[in-house]
PDB file of N, H, CA, C and O in Angstrom:
ATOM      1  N   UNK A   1       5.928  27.642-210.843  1.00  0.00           N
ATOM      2  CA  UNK A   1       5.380  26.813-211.904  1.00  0.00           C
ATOM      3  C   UNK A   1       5.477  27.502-213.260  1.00  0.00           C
ATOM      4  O   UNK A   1       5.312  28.717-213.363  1.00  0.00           O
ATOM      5  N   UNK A   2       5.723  26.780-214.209  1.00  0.00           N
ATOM      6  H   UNK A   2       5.857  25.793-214.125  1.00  0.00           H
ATOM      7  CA  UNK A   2       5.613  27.150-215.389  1.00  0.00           C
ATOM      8  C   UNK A   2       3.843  27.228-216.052  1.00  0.00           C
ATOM      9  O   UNK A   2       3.566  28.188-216.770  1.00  0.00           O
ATOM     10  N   UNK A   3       3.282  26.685-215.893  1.00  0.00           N
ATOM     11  H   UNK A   3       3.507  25.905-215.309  1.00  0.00           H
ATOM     12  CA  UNK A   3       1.951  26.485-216.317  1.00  0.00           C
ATOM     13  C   UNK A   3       0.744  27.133-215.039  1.00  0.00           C
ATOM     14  O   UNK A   3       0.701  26.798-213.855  1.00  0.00           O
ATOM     15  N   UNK A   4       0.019  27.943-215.619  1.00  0.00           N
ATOM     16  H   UNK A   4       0.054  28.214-216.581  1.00  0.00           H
ATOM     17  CA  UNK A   4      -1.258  27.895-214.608  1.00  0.00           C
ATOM     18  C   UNK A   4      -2.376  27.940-215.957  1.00  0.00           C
ATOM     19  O   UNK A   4      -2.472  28.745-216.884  1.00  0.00           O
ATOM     20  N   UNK A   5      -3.444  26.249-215.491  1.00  0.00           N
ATOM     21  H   UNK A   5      -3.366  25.595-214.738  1.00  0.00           H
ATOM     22  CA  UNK A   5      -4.013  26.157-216.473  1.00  0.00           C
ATOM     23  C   UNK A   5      -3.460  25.714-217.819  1.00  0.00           C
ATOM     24  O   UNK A   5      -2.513  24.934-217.910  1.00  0.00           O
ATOM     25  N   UNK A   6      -4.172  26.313-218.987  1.00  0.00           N
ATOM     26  H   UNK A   6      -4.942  26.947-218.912  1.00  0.00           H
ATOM     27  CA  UNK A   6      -3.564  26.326-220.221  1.00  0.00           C
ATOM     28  C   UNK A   6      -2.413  27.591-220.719  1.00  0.00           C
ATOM     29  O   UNK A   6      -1.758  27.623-221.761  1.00  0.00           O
ATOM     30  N   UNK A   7      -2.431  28.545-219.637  1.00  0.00           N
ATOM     31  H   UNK A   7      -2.963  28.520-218.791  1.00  0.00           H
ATOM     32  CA  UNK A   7      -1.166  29.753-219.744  1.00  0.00           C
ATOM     33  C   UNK A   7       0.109  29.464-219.227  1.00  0.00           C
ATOM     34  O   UNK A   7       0.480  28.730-218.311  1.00  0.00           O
ATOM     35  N   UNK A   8       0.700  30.202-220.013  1.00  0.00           N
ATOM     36  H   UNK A   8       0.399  30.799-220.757  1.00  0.00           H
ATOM     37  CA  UNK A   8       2.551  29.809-219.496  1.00  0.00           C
ATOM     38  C   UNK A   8       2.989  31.203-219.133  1.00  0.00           C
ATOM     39  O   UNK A   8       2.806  32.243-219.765  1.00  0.00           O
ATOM     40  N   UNK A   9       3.547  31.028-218.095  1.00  0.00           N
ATOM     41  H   UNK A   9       3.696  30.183-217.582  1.00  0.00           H
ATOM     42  CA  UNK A   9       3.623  31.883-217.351  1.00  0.00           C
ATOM     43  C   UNK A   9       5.173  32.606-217.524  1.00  0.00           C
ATOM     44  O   UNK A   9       5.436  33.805-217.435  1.00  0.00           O
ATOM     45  N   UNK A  10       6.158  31.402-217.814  1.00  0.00           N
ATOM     46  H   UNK A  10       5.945  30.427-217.886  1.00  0.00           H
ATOM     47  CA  UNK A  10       7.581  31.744-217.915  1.00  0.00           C
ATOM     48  C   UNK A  10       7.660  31.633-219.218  1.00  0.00           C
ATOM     49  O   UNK A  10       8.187  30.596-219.623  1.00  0.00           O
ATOM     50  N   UNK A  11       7.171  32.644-220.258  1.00  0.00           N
ATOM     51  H   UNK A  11       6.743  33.485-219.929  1.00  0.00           H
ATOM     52  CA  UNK A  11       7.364  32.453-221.970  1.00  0.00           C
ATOM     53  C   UNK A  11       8.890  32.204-222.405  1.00  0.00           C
ATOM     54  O   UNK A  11       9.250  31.620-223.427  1.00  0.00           O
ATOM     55  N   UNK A  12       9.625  32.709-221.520  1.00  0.00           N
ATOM     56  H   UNK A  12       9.333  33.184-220.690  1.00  0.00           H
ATOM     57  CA  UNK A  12      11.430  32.911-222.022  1.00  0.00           C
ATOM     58  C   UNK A  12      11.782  30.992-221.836  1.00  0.00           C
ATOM     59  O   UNK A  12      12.886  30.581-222.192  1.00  0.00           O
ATOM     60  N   UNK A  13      11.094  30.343-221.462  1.00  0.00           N
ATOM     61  H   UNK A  13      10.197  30.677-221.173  1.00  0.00           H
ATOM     62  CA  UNK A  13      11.708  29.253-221.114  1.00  0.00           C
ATOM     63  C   UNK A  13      10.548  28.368-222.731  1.00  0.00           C
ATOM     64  O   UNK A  13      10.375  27.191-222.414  1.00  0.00           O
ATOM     65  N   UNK A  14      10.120  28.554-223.601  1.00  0.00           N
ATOM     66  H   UNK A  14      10.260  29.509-223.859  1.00  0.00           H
ATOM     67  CA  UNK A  14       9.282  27.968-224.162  1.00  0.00           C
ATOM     68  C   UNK A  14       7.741  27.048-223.673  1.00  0.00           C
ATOM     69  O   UNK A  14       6.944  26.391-224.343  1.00  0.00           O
ATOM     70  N   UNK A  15       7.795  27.302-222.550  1.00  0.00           N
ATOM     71  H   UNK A  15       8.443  27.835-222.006  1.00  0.00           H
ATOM     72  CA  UNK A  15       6.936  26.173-222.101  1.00  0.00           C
ATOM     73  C   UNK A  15       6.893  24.987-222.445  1.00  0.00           C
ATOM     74  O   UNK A  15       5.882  24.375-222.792  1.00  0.00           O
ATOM     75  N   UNK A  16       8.026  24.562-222.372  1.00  0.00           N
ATOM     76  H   UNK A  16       8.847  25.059-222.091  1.00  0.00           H
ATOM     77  CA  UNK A  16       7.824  22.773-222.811  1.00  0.00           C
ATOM     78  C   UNK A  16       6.807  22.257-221.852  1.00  0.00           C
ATOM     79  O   UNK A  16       6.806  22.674-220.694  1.00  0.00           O
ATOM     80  N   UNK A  17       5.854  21.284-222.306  1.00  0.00           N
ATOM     81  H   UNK A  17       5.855  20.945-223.247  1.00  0.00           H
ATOM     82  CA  UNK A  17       4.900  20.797-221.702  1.00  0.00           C
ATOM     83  C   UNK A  17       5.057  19.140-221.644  1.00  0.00           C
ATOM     84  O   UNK A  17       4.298  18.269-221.220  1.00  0.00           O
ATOM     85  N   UNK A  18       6.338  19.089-222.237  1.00  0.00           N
ATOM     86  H   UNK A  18       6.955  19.797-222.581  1.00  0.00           H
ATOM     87  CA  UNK A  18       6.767  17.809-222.214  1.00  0.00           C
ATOM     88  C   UNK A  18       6.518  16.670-220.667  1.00  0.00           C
ATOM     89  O   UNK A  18       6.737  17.123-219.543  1.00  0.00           O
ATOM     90  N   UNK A  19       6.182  15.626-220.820  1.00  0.00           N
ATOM     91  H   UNK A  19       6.004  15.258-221.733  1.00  0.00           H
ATOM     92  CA  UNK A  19       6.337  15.196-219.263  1.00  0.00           C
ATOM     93  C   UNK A  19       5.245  15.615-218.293  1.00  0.00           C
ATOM     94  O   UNK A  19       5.004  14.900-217.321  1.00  0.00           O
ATOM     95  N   UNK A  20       4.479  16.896-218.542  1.00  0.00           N
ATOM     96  H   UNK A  20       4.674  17.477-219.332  1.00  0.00           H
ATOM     97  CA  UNK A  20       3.366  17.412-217.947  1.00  0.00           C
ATOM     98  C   UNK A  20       1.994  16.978-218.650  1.00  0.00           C
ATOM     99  O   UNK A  20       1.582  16.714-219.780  1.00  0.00           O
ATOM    100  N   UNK A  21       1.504  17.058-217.280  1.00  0.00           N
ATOM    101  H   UNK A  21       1.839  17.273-216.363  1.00  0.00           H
ATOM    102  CA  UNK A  21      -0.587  16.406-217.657  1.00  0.00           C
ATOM    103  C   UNK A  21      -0.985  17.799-217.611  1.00  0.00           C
ATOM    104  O   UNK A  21      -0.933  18.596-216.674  1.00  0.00           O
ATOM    105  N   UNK A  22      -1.441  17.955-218.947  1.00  0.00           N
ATOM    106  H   UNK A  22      -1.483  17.307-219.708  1.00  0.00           H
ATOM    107  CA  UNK A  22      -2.112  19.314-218.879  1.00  0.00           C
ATOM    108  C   UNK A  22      -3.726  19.266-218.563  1.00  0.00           C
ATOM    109  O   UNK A  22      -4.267  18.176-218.752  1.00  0.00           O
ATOM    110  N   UNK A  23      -4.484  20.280-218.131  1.00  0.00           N
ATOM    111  H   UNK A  23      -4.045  21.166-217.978  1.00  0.00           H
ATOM    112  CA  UNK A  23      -5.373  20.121-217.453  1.00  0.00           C
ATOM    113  C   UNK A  23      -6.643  19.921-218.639  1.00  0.00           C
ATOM    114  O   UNK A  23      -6.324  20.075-219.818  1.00  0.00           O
ATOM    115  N   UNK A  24      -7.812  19.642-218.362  1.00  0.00           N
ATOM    116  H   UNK A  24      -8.071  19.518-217.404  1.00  0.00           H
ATOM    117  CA  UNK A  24      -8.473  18.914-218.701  1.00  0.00           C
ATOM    118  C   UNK A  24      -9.956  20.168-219.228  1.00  0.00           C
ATOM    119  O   UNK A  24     -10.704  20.139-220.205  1.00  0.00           O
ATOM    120  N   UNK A  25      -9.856  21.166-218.027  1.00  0.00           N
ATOM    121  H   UNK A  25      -9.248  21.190-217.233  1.00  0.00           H
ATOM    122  CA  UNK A  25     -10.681  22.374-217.917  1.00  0.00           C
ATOM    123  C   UNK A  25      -9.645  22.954-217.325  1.00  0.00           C
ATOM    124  O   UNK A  25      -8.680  22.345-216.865  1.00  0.00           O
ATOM    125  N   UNK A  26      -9.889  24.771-217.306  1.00  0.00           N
ATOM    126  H   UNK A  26     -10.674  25.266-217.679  1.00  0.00           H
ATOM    127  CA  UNK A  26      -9.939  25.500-216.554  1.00  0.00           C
ATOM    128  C   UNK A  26     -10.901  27.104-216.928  1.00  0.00           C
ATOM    129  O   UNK A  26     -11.547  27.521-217.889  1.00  0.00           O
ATOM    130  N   UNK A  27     -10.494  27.676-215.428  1.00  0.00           N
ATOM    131  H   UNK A  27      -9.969  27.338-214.647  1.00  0.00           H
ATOM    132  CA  UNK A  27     -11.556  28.892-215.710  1.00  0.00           C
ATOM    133  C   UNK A  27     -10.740  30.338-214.965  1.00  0.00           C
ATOM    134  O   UNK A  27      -9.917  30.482-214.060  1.00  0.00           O
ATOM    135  N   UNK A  28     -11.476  31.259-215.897  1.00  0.00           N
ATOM    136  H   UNK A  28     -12.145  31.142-216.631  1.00  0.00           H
ATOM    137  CA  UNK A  28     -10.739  32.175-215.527  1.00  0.00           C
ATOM    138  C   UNK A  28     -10.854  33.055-214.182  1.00  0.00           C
ATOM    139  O   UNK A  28     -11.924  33.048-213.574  1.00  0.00           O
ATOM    140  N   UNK A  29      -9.618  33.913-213.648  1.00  0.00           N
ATOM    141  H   UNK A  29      -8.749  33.919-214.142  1.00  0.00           H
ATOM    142  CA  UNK A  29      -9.529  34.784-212.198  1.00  0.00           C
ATOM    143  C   UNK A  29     -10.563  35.241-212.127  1.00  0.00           C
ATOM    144  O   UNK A  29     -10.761  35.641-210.980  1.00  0.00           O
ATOM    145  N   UNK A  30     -11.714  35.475-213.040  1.00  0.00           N
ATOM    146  H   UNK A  30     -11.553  35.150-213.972  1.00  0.00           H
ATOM    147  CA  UNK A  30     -12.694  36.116-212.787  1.00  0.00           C
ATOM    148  C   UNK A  30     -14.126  35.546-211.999  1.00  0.00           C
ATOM    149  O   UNK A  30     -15.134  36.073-211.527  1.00  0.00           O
ATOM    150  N   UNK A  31     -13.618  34.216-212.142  1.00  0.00           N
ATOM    151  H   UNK A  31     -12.799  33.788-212.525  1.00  0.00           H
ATOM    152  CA  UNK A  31     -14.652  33.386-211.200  1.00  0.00           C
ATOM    153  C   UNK A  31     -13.823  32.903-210.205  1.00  0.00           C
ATOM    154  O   UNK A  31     -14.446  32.680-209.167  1.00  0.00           O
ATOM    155  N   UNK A  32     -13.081  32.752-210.172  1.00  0.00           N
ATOM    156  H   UNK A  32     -12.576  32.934-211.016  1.00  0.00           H
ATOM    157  CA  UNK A  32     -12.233  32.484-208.711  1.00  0.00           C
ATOM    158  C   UNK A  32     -10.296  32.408-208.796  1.00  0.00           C
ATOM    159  O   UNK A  32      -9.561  32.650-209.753  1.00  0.00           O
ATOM    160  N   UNK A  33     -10.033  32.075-207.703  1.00  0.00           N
ATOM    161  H   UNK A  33     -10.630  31.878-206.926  1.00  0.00           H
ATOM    162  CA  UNK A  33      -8.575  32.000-207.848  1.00  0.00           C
ATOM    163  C   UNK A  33      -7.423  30.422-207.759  1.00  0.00           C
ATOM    164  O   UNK A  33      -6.283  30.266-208.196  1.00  0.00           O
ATOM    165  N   UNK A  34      -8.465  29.341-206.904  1.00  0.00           N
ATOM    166  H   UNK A  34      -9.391  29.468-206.550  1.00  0.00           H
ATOM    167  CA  UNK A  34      -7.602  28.197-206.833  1.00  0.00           C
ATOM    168  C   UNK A  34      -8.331  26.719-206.913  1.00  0.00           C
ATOM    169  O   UNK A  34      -9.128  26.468-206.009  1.00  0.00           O
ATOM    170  N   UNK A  35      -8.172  25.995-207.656  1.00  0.00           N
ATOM    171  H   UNK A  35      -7.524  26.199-208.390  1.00  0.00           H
ATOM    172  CA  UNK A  35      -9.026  24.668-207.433  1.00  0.00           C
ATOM    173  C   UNK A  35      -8.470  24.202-206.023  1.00  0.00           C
ATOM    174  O   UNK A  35      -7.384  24.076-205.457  1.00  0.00           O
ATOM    175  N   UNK A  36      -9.316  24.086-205.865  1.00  0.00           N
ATOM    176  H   UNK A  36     -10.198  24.189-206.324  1.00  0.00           H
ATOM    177  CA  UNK A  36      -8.345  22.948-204.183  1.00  0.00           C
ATOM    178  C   UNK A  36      -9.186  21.537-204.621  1.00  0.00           C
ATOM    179  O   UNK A  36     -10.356  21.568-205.001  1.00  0.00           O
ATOM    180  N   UNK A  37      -8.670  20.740-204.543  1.00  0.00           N
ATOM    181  H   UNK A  37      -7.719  20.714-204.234  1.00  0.00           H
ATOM    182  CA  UNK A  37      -8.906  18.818-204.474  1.00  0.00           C
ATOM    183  C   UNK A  37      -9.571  18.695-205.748  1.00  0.00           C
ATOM    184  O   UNK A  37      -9.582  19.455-206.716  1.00  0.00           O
ATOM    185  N   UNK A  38     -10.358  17.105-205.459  1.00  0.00           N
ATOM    186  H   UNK A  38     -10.349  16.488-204.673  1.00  0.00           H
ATOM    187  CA  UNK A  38     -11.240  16.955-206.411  1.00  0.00           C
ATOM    188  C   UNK A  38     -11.302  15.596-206.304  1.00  0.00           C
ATOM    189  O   UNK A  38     -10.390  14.873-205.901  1.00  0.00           O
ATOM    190  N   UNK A  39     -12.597  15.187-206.738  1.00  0.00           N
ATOM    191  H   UNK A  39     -13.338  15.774-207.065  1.00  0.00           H
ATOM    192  CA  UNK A  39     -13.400  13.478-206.028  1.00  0.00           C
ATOM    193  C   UNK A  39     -14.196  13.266-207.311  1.00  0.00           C
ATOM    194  O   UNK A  39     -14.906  14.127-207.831  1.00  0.00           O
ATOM    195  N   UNK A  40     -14.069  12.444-207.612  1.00  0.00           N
ATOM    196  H   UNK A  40     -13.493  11.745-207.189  1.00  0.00           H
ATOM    197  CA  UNK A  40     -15.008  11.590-208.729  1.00  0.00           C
ATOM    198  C   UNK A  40     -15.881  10.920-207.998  1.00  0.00           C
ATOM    199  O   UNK A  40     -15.523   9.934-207.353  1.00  0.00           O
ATOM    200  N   UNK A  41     -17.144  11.364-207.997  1.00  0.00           N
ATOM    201  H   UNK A  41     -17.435  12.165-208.521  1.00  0.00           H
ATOM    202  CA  UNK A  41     -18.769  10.312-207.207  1.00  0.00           C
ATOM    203  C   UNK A  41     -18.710   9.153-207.819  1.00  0.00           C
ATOM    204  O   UNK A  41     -18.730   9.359-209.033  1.00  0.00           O
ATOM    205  N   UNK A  42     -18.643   7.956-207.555  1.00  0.00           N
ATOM    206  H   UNK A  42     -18.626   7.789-206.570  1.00  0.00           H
ATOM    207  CA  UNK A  42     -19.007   6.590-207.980  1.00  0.00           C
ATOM    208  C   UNK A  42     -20.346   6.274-207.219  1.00  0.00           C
ATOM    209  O   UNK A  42     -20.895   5.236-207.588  1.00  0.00           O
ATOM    210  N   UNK A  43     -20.926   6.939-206.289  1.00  0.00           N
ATOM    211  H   UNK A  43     -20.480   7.783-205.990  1.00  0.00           H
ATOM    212  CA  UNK A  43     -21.870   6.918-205.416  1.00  0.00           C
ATOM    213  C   UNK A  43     -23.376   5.915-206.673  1.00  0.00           C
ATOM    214  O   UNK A  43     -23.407   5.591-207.860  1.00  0.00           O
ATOM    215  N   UNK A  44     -24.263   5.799-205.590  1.00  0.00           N
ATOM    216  H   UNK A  44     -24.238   6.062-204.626  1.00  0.00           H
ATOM    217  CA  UNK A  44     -25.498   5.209-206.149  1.00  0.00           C
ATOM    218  C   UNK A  44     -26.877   6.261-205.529  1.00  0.00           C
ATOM    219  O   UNK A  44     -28.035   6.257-205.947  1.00  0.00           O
ATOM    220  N   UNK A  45     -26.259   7.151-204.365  1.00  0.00           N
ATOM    221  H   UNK A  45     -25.319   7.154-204.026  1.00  0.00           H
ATOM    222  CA  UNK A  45     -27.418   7.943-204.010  1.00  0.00           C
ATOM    223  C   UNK A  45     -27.836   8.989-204.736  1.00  0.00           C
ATOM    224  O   UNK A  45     -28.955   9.409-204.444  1.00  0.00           O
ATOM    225  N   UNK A  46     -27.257   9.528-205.597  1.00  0.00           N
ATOM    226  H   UNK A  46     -26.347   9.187-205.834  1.00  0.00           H
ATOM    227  CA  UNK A  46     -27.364  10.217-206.596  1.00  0.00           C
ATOM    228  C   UNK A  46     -26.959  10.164-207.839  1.00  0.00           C
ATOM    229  O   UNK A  46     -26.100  10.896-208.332  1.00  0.00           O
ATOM    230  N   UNK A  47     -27.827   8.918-208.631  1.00  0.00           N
ATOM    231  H   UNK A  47     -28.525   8.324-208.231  1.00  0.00           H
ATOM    232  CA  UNK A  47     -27.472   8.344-209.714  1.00  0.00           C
ATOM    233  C   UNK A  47     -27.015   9.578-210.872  1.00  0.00           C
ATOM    234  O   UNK A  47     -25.816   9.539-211.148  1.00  0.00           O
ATOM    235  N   UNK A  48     -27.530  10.274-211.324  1.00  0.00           N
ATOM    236  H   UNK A  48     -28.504  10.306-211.100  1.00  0.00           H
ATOM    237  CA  UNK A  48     -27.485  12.109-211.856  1.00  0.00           C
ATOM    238  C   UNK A  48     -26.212  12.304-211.978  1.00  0.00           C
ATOM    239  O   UNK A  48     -25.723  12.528-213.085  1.00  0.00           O
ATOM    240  N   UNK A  49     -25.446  12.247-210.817  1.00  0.00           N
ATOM    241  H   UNK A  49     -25.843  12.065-209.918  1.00  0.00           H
ATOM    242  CA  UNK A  49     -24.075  13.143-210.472  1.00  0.00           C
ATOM    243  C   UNK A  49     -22.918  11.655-210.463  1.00  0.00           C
ATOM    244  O   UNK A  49     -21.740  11.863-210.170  1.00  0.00           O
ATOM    245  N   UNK A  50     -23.289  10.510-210.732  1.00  0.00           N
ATOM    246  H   UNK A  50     -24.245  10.342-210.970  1.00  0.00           H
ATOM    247  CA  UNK A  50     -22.155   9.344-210.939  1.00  0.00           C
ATOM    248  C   UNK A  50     -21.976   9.641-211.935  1.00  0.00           C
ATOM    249  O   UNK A  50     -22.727   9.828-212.893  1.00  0.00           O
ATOM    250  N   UNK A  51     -19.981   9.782-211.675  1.00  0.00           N
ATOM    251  H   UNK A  51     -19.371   9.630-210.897  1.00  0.00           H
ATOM    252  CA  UNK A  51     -18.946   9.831-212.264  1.00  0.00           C
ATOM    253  C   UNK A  51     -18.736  11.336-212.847  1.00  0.00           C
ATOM    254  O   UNK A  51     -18.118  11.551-213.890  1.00  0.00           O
ATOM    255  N   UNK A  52     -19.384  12.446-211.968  1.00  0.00           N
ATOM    256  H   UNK A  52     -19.886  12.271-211.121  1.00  0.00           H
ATOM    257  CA  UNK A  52     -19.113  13.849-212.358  1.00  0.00           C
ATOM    258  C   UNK A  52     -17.752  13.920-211.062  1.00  0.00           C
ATOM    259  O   UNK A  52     -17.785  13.629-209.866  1.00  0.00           O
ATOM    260  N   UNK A  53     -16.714  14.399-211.874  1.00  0.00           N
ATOM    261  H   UNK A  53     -16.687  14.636-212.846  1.00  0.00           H
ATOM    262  CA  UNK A  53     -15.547  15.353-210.892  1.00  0.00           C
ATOM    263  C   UNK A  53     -15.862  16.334-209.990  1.00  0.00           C
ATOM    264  O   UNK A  53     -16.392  17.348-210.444  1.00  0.00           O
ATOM    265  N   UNK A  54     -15.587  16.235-208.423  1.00  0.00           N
ATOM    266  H   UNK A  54     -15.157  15.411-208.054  1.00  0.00           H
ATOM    267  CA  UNK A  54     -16.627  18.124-208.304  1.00  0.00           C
ATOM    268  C   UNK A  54     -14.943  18.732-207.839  1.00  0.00           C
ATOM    269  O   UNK A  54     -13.875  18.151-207.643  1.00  0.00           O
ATOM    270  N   UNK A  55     -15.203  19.604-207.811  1.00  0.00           N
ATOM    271  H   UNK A  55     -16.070  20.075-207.969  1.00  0.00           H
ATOM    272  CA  UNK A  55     -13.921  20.135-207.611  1.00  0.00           C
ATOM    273  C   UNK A  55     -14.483  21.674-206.613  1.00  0.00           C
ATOM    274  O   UNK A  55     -15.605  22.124-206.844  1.00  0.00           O
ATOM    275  N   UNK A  56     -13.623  22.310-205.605  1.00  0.00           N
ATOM    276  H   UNK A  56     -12.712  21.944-205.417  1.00  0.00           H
ATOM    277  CA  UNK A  56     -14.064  23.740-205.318  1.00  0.00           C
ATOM    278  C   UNK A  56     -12.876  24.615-205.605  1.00  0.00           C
ATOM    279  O   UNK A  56     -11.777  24.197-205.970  1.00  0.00           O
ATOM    280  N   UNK A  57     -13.312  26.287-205.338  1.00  0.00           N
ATOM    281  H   UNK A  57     -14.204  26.627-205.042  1.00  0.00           H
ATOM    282  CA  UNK A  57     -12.265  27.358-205.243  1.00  0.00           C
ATOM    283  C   UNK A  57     -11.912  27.724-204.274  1.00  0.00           C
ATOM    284  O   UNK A  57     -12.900  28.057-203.620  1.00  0.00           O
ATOM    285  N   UNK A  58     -10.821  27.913-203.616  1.00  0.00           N
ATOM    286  H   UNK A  58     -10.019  27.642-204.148  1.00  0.00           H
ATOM    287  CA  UNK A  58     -10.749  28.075-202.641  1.00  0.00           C
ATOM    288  C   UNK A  58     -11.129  29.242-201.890  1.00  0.00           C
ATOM    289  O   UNK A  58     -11.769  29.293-200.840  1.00  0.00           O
ATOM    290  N   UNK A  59     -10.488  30.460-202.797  1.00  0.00           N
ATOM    291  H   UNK A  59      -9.968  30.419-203.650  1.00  0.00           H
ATOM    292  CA  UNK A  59     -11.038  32.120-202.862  1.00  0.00           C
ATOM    293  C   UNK A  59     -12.757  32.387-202.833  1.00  0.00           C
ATOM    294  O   UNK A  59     -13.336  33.360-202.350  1.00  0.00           O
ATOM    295  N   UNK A  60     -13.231  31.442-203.372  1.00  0.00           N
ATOM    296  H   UNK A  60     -12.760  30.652-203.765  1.00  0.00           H
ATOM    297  CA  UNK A  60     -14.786  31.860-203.493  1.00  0.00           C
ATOM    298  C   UNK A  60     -15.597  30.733-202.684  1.00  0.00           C
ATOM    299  O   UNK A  60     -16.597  31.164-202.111  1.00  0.00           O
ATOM    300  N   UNK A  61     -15.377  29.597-202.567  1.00  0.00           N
ATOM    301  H   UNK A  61     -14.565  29.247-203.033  1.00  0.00           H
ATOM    302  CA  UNK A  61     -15.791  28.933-201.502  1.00  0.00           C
ATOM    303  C   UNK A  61     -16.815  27.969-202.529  1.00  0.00           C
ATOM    304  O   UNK A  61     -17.262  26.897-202.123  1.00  0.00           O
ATOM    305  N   UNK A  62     -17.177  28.608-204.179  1.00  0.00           N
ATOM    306  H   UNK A  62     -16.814  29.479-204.509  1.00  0.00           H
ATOM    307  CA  UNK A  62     -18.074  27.546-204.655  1.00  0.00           C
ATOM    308  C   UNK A  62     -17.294  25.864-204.585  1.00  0.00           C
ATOM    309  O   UNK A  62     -16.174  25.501-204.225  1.00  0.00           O
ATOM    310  N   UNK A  63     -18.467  25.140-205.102  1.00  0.00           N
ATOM    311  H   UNK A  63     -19.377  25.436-205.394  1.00  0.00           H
ATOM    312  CA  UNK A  63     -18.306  23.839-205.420  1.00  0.00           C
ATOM    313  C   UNK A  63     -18.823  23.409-207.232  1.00  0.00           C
ATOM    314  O   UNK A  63     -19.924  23.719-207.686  1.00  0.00           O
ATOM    315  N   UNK A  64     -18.186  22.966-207.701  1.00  0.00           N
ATOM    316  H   UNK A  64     -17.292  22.714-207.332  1.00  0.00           H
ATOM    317  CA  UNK A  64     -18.844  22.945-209.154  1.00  0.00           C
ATOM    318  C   UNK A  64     -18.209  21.218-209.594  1.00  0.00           C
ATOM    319  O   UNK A  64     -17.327  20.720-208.893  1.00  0.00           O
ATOM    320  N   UNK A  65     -18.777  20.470-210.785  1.00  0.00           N
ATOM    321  H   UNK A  65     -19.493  20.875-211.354  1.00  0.00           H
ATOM    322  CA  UNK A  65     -18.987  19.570-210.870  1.00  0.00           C
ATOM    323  C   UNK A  65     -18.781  19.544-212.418  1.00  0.00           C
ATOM    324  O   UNK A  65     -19.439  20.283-213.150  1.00  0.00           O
ATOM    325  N   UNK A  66     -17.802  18.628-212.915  1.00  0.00           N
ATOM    326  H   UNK A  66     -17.267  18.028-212.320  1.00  0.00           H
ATOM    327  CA  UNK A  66     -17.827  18.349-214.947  1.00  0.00           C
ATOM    328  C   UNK A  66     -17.748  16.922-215.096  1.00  0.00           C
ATOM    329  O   UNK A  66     -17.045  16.468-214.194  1.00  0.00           O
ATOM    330  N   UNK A  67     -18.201  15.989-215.900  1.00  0.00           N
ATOM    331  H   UNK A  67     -18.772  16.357-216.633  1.00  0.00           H
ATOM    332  CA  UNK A  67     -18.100  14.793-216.069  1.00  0.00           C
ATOM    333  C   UNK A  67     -17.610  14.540-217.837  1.00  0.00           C
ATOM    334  O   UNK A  67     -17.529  15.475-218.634  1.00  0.00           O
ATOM    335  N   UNK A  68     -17.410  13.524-218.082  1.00  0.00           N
ATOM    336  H   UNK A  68     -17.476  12.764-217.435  1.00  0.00           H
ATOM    337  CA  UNK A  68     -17.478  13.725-219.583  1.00  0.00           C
ATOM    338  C   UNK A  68     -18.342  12.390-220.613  1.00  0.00           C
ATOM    339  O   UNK A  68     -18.738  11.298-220.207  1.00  0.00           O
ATOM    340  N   UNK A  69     -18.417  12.854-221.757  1.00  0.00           N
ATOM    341  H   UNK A  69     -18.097  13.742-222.087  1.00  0.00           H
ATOM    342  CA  UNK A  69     -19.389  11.732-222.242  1.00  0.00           C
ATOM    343  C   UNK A  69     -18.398  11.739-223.893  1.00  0.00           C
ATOM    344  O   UNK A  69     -18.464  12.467-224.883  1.00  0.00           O
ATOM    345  N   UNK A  70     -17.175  10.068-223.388  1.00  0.00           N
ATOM    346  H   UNK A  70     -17.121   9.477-222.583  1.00  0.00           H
ATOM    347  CA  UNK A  70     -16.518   9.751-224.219  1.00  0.00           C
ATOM    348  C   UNK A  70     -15.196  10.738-224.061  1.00  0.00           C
ATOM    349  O   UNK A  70     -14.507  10.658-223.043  1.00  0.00           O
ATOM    350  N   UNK A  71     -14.896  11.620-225.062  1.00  0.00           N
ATOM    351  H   UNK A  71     -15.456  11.685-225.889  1.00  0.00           H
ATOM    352  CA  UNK A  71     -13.742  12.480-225.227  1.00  0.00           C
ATOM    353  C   UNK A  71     -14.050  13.867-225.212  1.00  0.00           C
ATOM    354  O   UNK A  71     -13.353  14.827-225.540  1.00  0.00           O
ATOM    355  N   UNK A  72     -15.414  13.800-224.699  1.00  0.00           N
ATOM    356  H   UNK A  72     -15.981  13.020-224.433  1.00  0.00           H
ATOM    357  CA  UNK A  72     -16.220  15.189-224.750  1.00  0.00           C
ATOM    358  C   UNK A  72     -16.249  16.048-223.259  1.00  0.00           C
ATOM    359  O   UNK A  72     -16.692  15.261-222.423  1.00  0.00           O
ATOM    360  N   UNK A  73     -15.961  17.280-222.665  1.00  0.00           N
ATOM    361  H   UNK A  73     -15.601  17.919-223.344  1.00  0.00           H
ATOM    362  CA  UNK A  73     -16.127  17.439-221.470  1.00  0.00           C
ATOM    363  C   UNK A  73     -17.805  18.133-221.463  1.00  0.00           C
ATOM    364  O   UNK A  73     -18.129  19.054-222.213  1.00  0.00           O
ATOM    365  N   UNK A  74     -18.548  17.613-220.672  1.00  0.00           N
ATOM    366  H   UNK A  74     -18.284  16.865-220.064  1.00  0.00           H
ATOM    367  CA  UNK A  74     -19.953  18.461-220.310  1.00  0.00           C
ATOM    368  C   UNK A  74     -19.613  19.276-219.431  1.00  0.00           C
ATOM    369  O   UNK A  74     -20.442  20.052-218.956  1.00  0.00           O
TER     370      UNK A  74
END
């Protein structure tokens, strides 16, 4: 891959980002090493957490959760 995150990894190639969805968040090796999946709650049992993303790491085993309000990420 050319991209991990917002870093470019292959600088000699410019990183064209053309054509690519760049990511939205990310976080650094220092809290973990891989997002694995990710589910948007539309749920009603936990009104709180509708329409937060949760996403986990795979290396660290957490689970963490961002939603946004408008063009804003919380």
């Amino acid at each position: 891959p050319v991209m991990e995150g917002f870093d470019c990894w292959i600088p000699a190639t410019g990183c064209d980002t053309s054509g690519k969805v760049m990511p939205v968040t990310a976080y650094p090796h220092t809290e973990g090493c891989s997002v694995t999946g990710g589910y948007v709650y539309r749920g009603s049992l936990i009104p709180e957490l509708h329409g937060h993303y949760f996403y986990a790491d795979w290396c660290n085993g957490w689970v963490r959760s961002f939603e946004f309000a408008g063009d804003t990420l919380l």
